[in-house]
N, C-alpha and C positions, 0 to 999 in steps of 0.2 A: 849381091842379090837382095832384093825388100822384099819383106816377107809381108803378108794380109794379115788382117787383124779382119777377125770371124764374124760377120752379120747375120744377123735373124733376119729375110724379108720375108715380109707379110702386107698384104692388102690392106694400110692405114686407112684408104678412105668408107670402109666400112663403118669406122669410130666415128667420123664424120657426118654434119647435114649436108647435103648437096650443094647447097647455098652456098656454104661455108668454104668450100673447096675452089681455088684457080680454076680460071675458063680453061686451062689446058689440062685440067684432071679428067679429061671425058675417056679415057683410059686406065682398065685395072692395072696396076703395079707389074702384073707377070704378061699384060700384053705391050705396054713401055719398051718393059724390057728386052722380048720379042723381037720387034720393032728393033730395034737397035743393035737387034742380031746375036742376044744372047742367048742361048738355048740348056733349057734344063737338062735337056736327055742326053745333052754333050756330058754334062758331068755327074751322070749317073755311075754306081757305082766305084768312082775314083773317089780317093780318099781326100778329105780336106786338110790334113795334117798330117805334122810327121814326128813322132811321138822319141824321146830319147831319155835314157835312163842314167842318170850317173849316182853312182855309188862309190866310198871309200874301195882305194886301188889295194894292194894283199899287203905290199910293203908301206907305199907313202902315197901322197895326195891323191887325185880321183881319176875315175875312169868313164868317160861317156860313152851310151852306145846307142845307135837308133835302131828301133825294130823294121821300120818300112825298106829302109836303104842300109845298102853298105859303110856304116861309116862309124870308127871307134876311134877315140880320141883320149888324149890325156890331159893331168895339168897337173900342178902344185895346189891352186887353190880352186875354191869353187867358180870363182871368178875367172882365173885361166883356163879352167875346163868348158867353160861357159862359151867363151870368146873362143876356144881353139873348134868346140863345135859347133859354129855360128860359121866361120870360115871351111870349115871341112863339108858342111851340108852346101855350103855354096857352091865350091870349087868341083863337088860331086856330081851335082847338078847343072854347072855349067857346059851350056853349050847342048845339051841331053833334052828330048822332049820327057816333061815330068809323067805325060801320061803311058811312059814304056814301063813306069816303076806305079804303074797305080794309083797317083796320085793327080789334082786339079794344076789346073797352072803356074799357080802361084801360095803353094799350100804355108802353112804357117808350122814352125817349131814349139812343138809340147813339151816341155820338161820335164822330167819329173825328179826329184833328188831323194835317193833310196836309203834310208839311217838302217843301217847296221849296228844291231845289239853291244855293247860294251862288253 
């Protein structure tokens, strides 16, 4: 699976003189895109990511868990935990429309790494 890396868009040629702009900018940024058959209201309310927590396991190395999806994992290091839920969000997702679990089509993994007090 390849995962999205998250953009801001916004109407750039506002910052712009008109002058300044390609003869094919005679189109705001959200009608382009339009045009080309993407549509906001498709991913309204789906989530754009899929957020996962891992923290120190009770015995030995770590534990990941996502909140969006089903999917907990383990590893030795933070590294293996990393990798083993990189594969497990895939294989979860494979073949699955992502918008049955609330999420855009191609949403992106969040990390987060939990430190537990000593």
């Amino acid at each position: 699976m390849t995962y999205n890396i998250l953009f801001i868009l916004t109407d750039q040629e506002r910052y712009f003189a008109p002058e300044s702009l390609p003869s094919n900018y005679s189109l705001s940024g959200r009608e382009r895109l339009r045009n080309e058959g993407i549509s906001f209201t498709k991913m309204m309310g789906l989530k754009p990511k899929i957020t996962a927590k891992i923290c120190k396991g009770n015995e030995s190395g770590y534990v990941a868990e996502c909140v969006e999806i089903a999917v907990v994992t383990q590893g030795n290091t933070l590294d293996e935990v990393v990798n083993h839920l990189k594969e497990a969000v895939s294989l979860h997702l494979e073949g699955e429309d992502p918008r049955e679990f609330g999420l855009v089509e191609k949403p992106i993994l969040s990390i987060l790494s939990l430190q537990t007090p000593n």
